[in-house]
C-alpha positions in Angstrom: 0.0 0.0 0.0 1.2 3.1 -0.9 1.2 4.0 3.2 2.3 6.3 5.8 5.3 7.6 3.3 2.8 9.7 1.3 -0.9 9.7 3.2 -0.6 13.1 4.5 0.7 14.2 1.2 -1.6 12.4 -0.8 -4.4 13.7 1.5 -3.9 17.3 0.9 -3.1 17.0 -2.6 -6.3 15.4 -3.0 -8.3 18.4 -0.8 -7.5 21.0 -2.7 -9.8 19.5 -5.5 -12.3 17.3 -3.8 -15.3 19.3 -4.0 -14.6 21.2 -7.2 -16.4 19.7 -10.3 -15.3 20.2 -13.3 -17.1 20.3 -17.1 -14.8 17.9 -17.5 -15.4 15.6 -14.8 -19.2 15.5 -15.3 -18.5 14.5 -19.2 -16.7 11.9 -18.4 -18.1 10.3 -15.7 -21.8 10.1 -17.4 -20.1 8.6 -20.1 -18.3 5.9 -18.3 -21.2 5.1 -16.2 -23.2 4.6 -19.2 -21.5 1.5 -19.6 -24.3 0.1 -16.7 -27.0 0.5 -19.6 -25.9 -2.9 -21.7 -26.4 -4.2 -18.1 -29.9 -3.1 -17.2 -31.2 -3.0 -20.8 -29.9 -7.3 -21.2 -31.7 -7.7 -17.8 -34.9 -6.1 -18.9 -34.9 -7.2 -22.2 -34.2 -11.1 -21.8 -36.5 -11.2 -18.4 -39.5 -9.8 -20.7 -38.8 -11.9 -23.6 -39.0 -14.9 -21.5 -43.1 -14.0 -21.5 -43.6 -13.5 -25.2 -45.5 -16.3 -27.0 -43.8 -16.1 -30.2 -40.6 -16.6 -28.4 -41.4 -19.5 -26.0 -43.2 -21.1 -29.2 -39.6 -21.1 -31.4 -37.8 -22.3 -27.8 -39.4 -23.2 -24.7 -42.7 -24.6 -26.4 -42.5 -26.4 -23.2 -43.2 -23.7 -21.1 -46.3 -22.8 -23.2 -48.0 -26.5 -22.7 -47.5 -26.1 -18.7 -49.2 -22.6 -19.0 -52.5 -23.9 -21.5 -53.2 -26.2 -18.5 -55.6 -25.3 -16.2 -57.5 -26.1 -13.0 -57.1 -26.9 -9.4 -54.1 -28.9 -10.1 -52.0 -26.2 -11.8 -49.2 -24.4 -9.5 -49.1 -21.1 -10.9 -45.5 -21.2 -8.7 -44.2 -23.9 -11.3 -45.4 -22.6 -14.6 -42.0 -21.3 -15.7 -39.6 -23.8 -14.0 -37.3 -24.8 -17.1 -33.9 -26.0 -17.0 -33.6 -24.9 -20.8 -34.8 -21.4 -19.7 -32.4 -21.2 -16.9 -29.5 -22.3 -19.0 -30.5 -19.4 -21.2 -30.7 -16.6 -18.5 -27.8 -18.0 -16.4 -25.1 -18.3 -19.2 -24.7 -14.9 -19.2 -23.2 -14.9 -15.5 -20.9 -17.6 -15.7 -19.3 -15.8 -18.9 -19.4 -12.7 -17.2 -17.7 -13.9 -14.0 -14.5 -15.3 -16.5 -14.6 -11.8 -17.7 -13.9 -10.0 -15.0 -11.2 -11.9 -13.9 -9.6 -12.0 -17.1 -10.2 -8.3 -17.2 -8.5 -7.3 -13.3 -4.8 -8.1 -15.2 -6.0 -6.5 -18.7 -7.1 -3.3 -17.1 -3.7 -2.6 -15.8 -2.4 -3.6 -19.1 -4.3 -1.5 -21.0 -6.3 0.6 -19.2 -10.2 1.3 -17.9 -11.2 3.2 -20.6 -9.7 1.0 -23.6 -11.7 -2.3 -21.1 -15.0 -0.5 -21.8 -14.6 0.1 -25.5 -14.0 -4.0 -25.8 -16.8 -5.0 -23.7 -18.9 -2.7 -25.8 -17.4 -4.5 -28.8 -18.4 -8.0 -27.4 -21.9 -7.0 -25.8 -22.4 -5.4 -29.4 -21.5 -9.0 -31.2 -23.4 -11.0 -28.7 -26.6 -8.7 -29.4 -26.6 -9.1 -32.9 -26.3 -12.5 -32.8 -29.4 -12.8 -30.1 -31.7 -11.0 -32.6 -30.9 -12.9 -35.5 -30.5 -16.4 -33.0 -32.3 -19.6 -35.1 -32.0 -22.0 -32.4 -31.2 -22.7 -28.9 -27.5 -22.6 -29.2 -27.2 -19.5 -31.1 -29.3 -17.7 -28.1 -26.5 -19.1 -25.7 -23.8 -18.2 -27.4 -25.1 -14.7 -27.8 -26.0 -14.3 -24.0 -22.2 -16.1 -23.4 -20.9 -13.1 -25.7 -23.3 -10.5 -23.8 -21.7 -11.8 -20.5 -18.1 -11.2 -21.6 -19.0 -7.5 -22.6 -21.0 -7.1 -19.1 -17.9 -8.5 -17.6 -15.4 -6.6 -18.7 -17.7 -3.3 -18.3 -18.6 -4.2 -14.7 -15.2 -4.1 -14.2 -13.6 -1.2 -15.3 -16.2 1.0 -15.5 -16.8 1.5 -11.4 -13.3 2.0 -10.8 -13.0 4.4 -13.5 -15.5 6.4 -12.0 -13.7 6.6 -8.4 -10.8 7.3 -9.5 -12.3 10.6 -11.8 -14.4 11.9 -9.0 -13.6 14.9 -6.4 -13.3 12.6 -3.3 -16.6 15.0 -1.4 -18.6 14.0 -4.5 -17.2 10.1 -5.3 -20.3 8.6 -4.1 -22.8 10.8 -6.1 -20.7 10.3 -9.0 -20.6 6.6 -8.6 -24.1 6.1 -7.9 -24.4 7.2 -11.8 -23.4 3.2 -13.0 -26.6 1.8 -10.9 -28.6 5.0 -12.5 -27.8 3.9 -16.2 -28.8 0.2 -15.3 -31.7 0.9 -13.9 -32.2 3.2 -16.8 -31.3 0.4 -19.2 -33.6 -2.1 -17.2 -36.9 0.7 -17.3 -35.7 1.4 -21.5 -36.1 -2.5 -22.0 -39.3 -3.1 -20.0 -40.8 -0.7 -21.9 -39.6 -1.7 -25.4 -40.8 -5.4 -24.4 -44.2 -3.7 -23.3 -44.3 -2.2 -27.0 -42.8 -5.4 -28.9 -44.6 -8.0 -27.1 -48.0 -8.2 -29.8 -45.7 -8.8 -32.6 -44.5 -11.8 -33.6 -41.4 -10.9 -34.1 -41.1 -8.7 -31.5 -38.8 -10.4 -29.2 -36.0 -10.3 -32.2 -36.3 -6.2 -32.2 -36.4 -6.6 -28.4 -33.0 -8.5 -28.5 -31.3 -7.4 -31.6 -31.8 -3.5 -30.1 -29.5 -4.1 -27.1 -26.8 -2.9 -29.8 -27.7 0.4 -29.6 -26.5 0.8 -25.9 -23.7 -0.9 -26.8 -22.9 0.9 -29.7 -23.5 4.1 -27.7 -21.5 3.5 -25.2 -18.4 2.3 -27.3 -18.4 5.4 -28.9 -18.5 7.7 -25.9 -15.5 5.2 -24.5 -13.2 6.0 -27.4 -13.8 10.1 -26.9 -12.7 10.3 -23.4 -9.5 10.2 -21.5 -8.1 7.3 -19.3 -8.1 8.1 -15.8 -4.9 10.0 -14.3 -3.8 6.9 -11.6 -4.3 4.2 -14.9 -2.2 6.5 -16.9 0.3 6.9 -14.6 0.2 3.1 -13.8 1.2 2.6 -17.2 4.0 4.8 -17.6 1.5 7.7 -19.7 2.8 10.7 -17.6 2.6 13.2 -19.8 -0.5 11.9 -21.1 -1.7 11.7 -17.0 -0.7 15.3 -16.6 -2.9 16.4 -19.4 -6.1 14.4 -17.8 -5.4 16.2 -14.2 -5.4 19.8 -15.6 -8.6 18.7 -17.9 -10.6 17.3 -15.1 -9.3 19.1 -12.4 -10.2 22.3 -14.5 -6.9 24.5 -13.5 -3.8 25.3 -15.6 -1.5 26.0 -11.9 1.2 23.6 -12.7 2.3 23.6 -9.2 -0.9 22.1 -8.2 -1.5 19.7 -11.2 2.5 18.3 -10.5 1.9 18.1 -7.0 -1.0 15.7 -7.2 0.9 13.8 -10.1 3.8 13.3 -7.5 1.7 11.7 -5.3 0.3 9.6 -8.1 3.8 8.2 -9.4 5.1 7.6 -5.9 1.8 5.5 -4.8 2.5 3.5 -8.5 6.1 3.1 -7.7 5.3 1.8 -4.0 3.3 -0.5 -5.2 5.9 -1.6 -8.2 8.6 -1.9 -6.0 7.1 -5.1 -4.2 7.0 -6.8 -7.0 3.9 -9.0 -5.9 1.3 -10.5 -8.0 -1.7 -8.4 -7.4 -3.7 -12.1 -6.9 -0.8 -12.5 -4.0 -0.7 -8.9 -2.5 -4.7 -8.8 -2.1 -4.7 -12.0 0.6 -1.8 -10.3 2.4 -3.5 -9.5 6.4 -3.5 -5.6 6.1 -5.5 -6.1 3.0 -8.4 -8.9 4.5 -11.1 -6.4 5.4 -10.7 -5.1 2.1 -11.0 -8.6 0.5 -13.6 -9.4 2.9 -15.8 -6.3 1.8 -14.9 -7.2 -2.0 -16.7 -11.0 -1.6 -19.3 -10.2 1.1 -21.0 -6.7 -0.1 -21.3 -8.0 -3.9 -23.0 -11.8 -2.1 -24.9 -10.0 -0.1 -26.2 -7.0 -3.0 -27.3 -10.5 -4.7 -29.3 -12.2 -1.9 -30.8 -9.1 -1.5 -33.1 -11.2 -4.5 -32.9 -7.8 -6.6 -31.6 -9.1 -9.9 -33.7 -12.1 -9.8 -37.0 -10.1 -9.7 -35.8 -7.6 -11.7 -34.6 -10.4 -14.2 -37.7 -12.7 -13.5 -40.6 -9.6 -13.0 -42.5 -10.6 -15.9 -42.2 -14.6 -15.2 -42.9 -13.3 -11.6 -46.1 -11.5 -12.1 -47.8 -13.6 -14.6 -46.6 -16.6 -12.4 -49.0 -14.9 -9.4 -51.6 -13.9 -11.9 -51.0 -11.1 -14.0 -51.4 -11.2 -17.6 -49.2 -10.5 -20.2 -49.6 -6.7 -20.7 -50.0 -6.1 -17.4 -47.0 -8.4 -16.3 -44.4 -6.2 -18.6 -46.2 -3.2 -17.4 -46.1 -4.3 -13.9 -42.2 -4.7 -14.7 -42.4 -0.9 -16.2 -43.3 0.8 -13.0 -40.8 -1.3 -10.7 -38.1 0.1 -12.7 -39.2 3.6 -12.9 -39.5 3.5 -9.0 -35.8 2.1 -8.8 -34.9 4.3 -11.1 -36.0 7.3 -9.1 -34.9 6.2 -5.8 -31.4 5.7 -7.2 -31.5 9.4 -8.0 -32.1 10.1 -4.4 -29.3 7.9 -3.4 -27.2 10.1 -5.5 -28.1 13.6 -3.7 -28.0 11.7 -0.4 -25.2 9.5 -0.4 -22.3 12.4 0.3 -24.1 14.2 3.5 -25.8 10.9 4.9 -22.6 8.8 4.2 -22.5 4.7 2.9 -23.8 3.0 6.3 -26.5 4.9 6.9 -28.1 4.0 3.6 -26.9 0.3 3.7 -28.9 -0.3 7.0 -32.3 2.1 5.8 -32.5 0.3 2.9 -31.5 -3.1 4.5 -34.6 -2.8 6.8 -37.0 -1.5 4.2 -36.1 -4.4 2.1 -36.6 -6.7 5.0 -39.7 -5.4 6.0 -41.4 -5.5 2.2 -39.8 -9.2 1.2 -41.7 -10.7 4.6 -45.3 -8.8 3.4 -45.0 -10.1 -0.1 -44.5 -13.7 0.9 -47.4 -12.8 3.4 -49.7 -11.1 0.7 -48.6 -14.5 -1.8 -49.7 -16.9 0.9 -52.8 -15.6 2.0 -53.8 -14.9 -1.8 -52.9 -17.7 -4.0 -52.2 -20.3 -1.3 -49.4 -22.7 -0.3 -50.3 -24.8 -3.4 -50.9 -22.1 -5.7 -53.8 -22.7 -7.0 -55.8 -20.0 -6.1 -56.5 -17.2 -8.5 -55.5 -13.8 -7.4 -57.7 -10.5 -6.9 -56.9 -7.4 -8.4 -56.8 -6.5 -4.7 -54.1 -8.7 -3.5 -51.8 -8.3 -7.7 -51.8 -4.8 -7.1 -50.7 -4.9 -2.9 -47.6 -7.2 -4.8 -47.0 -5.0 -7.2 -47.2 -1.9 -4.6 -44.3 -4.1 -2.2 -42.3 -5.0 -4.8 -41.8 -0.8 -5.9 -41.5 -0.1 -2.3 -38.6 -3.2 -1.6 -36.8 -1.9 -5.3 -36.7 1.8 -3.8 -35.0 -0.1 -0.5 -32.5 -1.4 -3.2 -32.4 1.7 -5.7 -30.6 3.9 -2.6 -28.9 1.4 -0.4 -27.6 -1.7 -1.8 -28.0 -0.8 -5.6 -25.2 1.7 -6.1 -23.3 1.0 -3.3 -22.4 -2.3 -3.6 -20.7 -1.0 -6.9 -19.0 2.3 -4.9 -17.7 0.4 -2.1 -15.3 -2.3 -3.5 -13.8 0.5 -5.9 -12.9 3.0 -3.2 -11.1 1.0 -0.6 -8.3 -0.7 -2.2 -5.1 0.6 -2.6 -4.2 1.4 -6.4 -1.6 -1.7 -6.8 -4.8 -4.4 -6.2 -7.5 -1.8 -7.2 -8.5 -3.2 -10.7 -7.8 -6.8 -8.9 -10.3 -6.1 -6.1 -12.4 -5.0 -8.4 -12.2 -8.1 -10.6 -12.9 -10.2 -7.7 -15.9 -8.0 -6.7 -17.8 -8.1 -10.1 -16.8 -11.9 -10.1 -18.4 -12.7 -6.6 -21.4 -11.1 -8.4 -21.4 -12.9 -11.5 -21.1 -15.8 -9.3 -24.0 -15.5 -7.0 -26.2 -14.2 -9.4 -25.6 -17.4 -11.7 -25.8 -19.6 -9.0 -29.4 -17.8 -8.2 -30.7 -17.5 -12.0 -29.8 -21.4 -12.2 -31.9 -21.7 -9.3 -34.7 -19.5 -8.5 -37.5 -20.8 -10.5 -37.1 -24.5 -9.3 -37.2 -22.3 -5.9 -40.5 -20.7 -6.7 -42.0 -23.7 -7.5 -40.8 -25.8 -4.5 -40.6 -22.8 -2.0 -43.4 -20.6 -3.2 -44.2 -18.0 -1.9 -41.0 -19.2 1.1 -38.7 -18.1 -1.3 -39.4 -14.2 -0.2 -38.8 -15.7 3.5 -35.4 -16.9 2.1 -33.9 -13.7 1.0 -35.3 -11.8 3.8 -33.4 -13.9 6.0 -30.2 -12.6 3.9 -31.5 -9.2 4.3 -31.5 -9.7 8.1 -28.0 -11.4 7.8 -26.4 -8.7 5.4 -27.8 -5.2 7.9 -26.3 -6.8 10.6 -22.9 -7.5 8.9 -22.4 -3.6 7.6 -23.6 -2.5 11.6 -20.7 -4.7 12.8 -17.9 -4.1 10.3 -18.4 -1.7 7.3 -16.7 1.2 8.9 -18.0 4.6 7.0 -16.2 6.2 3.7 -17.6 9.1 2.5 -15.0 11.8 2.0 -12.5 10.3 2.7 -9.0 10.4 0.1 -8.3 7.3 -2.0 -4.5 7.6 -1.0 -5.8 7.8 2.8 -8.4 5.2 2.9 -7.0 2.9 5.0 -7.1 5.1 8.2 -10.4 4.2 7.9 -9.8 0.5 8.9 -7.2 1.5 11.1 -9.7 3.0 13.3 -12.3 0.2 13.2 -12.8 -1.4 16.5 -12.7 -4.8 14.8 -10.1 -4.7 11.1 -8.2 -2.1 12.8 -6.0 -5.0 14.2 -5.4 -6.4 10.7 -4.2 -3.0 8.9 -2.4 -1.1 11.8 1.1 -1.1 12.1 1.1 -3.2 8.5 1.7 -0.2 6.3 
């Protein structure tokens, strides 16, 4: 870690900039975080197609004989469980995870920036090839594609952002990646709403994912690297140039005086000589890796993905037609998609814990009333049909439990790995971060269906449970970040009552 030689340094180099914003800083950062809509639109887009009848017809025709039954017998909690279906939403995850391992070692290679331009490429390939997809192994390779271009963006794209913004405004600033994929999940919904009578709608709806791609590949290729990656690479000239640009001030003094503190951080970490995969299991580094695994697990057994991914399965599983299904999925992600805006004025005064446990207990609170509402409507069997009443107190829970997610666990499960580590294991924290996501969220995909249909309306007793797990966990050991330096982050542990005694006298 690039330690007690330069903190103080590093510190007030830092202040004299962190709460100016420049033109140039807000450019850049909305453009980088724009890499989170290939993200939200693939969620949106491939949970909504799962419902259209022209597509389950061509490859889950399965699916559409377990739905024509009817009568007491039928579990409406079973309808959709399809190993072929799961296979097809899950693939995406495992490529992803691969991806973001592979790209920890390329992003110091080559950079954030140039990471985001090829997992724009490959997101772009793998959407083309969706739309135009003749069987069932064209769609997986396409979603396999789609998860090496999520990967690689997943990865590079949150530490880009952190290491751009003024240190008062990091957590605004990288709140923007969960805003673009909750933007991209709410632009999706609503193009499936539109596409879903035609019958080949859910080509359009796949095949379109190329124009966030496209989009965001070429806003990647018209900004700058960040400084630290520059200078981590040997660009200094080229890292000079980005600090007077975002920094907005031509005082060399100033601009060399943070550089200084750049090149000796890269050159403290270089003179170790350590693999990054070695340096980030060392003991003054563990509540960093802890933090990197746990928050990520936890963000995912929150259940958010999975009824963002499975909305429209979910609510035509409980009753909801088709229309009203997708439009059901509309309105939760225009709720998340607002309440992530209030994380972002809120995040910088009200600080990371705060958030984590409101949001924890409002999450909590709304996954125990749905599986409440669920039970006393359709039944532990599920074959009750249920009232407008009871679809639209679901619907109602759901918006209020993605609001819990849209300012807590949504953004800053993303913010918090790419702030704490030290710049020598930064992109590799990060790497195993979005991996740890990947992971759990292929492992629930794979899963949650078969879950619904054996756990019904338990399964929204199962992740409360992690809910109740995960608030504890960030009372007890996620010791607050907001405002605080990049180069002086780890006072932070050094202070907590419980990782201080891995970090202090390690530097």
């Amino acid at each position: 870690m690039a330690i007690e030689g330069m903190s103080v340094e590093g510190q007030d180099s830092d202040n004299r900039f962190n709460g100016k914003i420049t033109f140039a800083v807000v450019i850049t950062s909305i453009v980088a975080a724009s890499g989170g809509l290939i993200f939200g639109f693939d969620i949106g887009i491939s949970g909504g197609v799962t419902t259209m009848k022209p597509f389950l017809e061509k490859f889950f025709p399965s699916i559409l004989k377990k739905a024509a039954l009817s009568g007491a017998e039928t579990n409406v909690y079973c309808v959709y469980d399809s190993e072929v279906l799961t296979a097809f939403t899950s693939s995406l995850y495992i490529a992803g995870l691969v991806a973001s391992l592979v790209a920890g070692r390329l992003t110091e290679a080559i950079g954030r920036r140039n990471i985001m331009v090829v997992g724009g490429c490959t997101f772009f390939a793998g959407a083309a090839m969706n739309g135009a997809a003749q069987n069932i192994s064209m769609l997986i390779l396409g979603r396999i594609l789609l998860g090496f271009g999520v990967g690689f963006t997943n990865q590079a794209t949150p530490v880009y952002l952190s290491e751009m913004a003024p240190s008062k405004w990091r957590g605004a600033f990288s709140t923007g990646f969960q805003f673009f994929i909750g933007l991209g999940v709410v632009t999706a919904n609503c193009i499936n709403y539109a596409t879903s009578k035609l019958s080949w709608g859910w080509r359009l709806s796949l095949g379109l994912a190329v124009v966030p791609a496209a989009t965001m590949t070429i806003g990647a290729l018209l900004i700058s690297d960040t400084p630290s990656s520059l200078v981590e690479r040997g660009k200094l000239e080229q890292a000079k140039q980005s600090l007077a640009k975002v920094r907005g001030t031509n005082n060399n003094t100033e601009i060399e005086a943070e550089l200084a503190d750049l090149i000796k951080s890269c050159e403290i970490a270089r003179a170790s000589k350590e693999e990054p995969f070695v340096t980030i299991f060392k003991r003054q580094h563990r509540p960093h890796l802890v933090m990197s695994i746990a928050i990520p697990f936890f963000q995912q057994m929150t259940g958010i993905n999975i009824i963002a991914f499975y909305a429209p399965v979910l609510f035509r599983s409980v009753g909801f037609g088709n229309n009203s299904a997708l439009l059901g999925a509309v309105i939760l992600g225009l709720v998340n998609l607002g309440s992530i805006l209030v994380s972002t004025g809120i995040v910088d005064r009200f600080g990371r814990r705060f958030l984590f446990i409101l949001g924890g207990v409002q999450m909590l609170f709304c996954q125990v009333a749905i599986a409440s509402t669920l039970a006393a409507s359709i039944g532990e069997n599920g074959s009750k049909h249920i009232t407008k009443q009871y679809a639209a107190l679901v619907l109602a829970l759901m918006c209020i439990y993605g609001a819990g997610f849209g300012w807590s666990w949504g953004p800053l499960s993303w913010l918090i790995p790419s702030e704490i580590f030290a710049i020598n294991i930064r992109s590799t924290g990060q790497s195993i971060s979005v991996a740890m996501n990947f992971a759990t969220t292929f492992v629930l995909s794979q899963t949650f269906l078969a879950m619904l249909c054996h756990f019904k309306y338990g399964a929204f007793l199962f992740f409360a449970g992690w809910i109740a797990v995960m608030t504890i966990f960030i009372v007890m050991f996620m010791p607050e970040t907001k405002g605080v330096a990049l180069n002086s982050m780890h006072q932070v542990w050094e202070r907590h009552w419980f990782w201080g005694r891995y970090v202090k006298d390690q530097s």
